[in-house]
C-alpha positions in Angstrom: 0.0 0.0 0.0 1.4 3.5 -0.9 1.9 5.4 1.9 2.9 9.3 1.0 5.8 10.9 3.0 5.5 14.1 1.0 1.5 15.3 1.2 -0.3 14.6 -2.6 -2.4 18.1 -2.2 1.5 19.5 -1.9 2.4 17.5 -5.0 -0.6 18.3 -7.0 0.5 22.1 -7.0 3.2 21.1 -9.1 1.1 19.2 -11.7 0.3 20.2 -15.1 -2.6 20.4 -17.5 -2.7 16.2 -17.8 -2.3 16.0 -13.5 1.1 14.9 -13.8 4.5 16.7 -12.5 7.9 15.9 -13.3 10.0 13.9 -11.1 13.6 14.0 -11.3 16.2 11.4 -9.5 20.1 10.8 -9.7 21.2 7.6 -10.3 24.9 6.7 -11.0 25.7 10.1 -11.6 22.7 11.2 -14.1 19.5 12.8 -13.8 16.8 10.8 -14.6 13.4 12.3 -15.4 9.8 10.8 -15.9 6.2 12.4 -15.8 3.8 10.5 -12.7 0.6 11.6 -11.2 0.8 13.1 -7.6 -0.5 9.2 -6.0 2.5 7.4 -8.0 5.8 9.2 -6.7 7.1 10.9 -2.9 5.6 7.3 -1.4 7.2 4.4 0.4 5.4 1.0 -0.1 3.7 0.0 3.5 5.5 2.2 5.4 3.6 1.6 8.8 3.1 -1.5 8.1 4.8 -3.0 11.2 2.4 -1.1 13.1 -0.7 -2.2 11.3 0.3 -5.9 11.2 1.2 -5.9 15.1 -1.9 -3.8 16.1 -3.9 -5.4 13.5 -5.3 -2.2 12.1 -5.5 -1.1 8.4 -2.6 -0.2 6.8 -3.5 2.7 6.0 -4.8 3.9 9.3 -1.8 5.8 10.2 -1.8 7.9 6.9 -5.7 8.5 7.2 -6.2 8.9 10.5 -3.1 11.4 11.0 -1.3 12.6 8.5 -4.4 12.3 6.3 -6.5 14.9 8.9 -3.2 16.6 9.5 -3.0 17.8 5.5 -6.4 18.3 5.1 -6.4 20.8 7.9 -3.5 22.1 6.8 -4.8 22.5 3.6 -7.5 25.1 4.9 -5.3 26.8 6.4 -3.0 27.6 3.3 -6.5 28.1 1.6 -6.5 30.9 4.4 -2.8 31.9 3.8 -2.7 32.3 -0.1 -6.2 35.1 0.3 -3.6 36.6 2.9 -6.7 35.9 5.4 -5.6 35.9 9.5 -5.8 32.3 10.6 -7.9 31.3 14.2 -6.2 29.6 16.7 -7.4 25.9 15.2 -6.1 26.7 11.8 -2.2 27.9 13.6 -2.5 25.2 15.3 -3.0 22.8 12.2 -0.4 24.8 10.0 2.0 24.5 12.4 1.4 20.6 13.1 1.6 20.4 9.1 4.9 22.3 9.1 6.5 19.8 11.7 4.8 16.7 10.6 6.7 17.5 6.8 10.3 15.9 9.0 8.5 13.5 11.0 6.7 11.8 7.9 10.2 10.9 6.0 11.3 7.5 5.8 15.1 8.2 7.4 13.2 9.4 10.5 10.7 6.2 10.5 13.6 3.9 10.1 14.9 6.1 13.4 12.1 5.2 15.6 12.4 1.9 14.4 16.3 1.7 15.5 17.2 4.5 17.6 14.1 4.8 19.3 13.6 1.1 19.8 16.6 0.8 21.5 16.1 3.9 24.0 13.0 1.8 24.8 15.1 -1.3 25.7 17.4 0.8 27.9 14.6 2.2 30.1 14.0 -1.1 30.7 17.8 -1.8 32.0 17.7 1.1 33.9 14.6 0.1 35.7 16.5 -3.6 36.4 19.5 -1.8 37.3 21.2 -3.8 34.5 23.7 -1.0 32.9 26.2 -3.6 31.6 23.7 -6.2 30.5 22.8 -6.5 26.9 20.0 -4.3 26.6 18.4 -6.4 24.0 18.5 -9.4 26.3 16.6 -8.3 29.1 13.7 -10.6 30.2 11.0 -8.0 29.5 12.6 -7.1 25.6 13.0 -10.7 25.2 9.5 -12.1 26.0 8.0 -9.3 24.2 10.1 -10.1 21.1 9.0 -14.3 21.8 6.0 -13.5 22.3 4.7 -10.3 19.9 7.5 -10.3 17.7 7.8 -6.5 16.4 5.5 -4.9 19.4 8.5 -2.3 20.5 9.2 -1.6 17.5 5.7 -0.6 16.6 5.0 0.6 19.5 7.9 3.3 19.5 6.4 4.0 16.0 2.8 4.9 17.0 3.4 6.1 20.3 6.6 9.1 19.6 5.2 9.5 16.2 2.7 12.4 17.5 4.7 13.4 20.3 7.5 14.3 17.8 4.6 15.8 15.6 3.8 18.3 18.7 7.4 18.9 20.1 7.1 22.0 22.1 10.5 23.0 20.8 9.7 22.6 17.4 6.7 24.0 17.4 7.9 27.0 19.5 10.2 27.9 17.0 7.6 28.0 14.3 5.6 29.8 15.7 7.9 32.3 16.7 8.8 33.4 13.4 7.9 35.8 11.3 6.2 34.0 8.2 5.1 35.7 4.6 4.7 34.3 0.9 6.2 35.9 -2.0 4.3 35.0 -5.3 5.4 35.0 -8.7 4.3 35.9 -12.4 3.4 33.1 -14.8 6.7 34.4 -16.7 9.4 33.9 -13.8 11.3 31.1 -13.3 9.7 28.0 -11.6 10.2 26.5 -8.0 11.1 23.3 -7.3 9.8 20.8 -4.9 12.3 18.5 -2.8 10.9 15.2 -1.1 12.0 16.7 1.8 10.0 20.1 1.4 10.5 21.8 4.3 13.9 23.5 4.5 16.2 25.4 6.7 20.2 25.2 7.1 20.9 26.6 10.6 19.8 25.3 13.8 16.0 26.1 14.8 17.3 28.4 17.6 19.8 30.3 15.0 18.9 34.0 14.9 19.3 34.1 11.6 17.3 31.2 10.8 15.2 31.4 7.5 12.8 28.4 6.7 11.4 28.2 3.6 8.5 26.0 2.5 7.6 26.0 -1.7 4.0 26.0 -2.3 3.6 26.1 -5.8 5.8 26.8 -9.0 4.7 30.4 -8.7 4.8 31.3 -4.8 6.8 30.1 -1.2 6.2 30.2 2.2 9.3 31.7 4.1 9.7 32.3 8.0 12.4 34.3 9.4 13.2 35.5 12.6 14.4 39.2 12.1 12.2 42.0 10.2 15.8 42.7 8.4 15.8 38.9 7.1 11.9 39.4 6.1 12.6 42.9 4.4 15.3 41.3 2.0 14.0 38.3 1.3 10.7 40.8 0.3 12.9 42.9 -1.9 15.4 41.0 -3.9 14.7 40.2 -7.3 12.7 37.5 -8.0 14.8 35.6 -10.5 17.8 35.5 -7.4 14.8 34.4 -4.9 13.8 31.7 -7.6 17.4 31.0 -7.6 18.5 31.0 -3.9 15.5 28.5 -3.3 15.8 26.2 -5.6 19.4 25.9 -4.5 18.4 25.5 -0.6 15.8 22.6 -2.5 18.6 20.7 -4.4 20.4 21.0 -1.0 17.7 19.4 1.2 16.4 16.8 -1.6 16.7 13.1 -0.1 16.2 11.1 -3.5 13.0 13.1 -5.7 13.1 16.7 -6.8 9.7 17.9 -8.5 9.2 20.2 -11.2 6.0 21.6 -13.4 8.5 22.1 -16.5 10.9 19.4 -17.7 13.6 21.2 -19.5 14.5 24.5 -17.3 14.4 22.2 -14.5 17.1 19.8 -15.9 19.1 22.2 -16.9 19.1 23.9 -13.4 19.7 20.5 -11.2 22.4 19.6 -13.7 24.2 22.6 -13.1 24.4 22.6 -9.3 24.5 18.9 -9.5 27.3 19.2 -6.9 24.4 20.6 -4.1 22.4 18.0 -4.3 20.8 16.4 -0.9 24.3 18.2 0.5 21.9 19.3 3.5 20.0 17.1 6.0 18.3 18.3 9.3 19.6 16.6 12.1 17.1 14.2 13.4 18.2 15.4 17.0 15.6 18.0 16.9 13.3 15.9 17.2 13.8 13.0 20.0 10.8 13.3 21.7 12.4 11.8 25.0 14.8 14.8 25.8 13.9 17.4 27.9 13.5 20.7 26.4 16.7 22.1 28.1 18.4 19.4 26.4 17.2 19.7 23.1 17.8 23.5 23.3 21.9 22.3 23.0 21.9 20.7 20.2 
């Protein structure tokens, strides 16, 4: 079952007149391009699967049930943004939820709680024995769970940090703390791209000169900032260098999929800074849901 990381209302924006987009990947060195429909690319095959086998749920629960009322709030809410409407406290809320859930979503951070997060898990459980220098793994509790319900940890660290990361007061603090605008574009200007991991930023979230910027669209981007200096010239520079400078930070923070609505300026652009590509990755450490805020404020 296909199970989107990257939301298909984000994808569609990029789609053209026959509802497809162009998906570009690098493999072996080359760009590879082919034309899909929103439903057919940014998706991993069963990706809470573990979690529906062990709980014996649908397999799409997960993406329905959360993500799936996650993106359709959040979709209101940009409804809201692009009329440059003031949003309610529900709809911040949601947007802001949306704008964290983007990270939580990828596959690198579910194979994280599935690792990682597992085994914090099975050291609570030494620490409660007293049993620093025993193999955590080995443990009477880890080791009848894993005899008896073979993958329950593992799902369970799944469904239960997923919406705790989802709502981390530090990430979501940060958010909301900035200062956030959109800058649309003329059907003439150069297009935006779409990374599979959409949401970027290359400082830490506590950096004061943090700029996050989200693409929405070929033609317009979501950007947050934290000083009205950042805001005022990111408001006045040109739009072909804004195109530019985004589309770079995209390249930067792209995984394995870049999207496009045009096939041959878009080539020609990831060819170019082919060097760039998926050169920046958030640091998952932002979002381990077991630190306290005081420690995640170091990282």
């Amino acid at each position: 079952m296909k199970h989107h990381y990257v939301p298909q209302f984000l994808l569609r924006r990029w789609a053209n007149q026959n509802g497809k987009l162009q998906v570009f990947s690098r493999r072996q060195g080359r760009i590879i391009c082919t034309e899909r429909a929103p439903r057919s690319t940014g998706f991993v095959d069963d990706l809470y699967a573990i979690a529906a086998n062990i709980f014996g749920i649908q397999k799409d629960l997960i993406e329905r049930k959360l993500f799936g009322k996650i993106d359709n709030d959040a979709a209101v809410a940009l409804g809201h943004i692009e009329a440059h409407q003031a949003l309610n406290v529900d709809q911040q809320i949601a947007w802001l939820f949306f704008l964290s859930s983007l990270r939580v979503r990828q596959p690198d951070m579910l194979r994280f709680l599935r690792t990682t997060a597992l085994n914090h898990v099975r050291r609570k459980i030494a620490a409660q024995r007293n049993l620093s220098s025993l193999d955590i793994a080995e443990t009477p509790e880890a080791a009848w769970f894993e005899q008896n319900f073979p993958g329950n940890l593992e799902a369970r660290s799944l469904t239960s940090w997923l919406p705790r990361m989802i709502t981390h007061d530090g990430v979501l603090c940060n958010f909301e703390n900035l200062l956030w605008f959109t800058r649309e574009f003329s059907a003439e200007a150069p297009k935006l791209l779409l990374a599979d991991m959409p949401l970027h930023w290359d400082t830490g979230l506590e950096d004061p000169d943090l700029v996050v910027q989200l693409p929405l669209g070929p033609d317009r981007i979501l950007l947050g900032t934290r000083t009205e200096s950042a805001k005022l010239f990111l408001n006045q520079i040109s739009v072909p260098e804004l195109v530019e400078r985004a589309n770079r930070a995209t390249l930067a923070s792209s995984v394995e999929f870049i999207w496009a609505s045009e096939r041959d300026a878009a080539r020609s652009f990831i060819e170019a800074n082919i060097d760039i590509v998926g050169a920046n990755f958030a640091s998952l450490s932002h979002y381990q849901p077991w630190q306290t805020e005081s420690e995640a404020a170091t990282i």
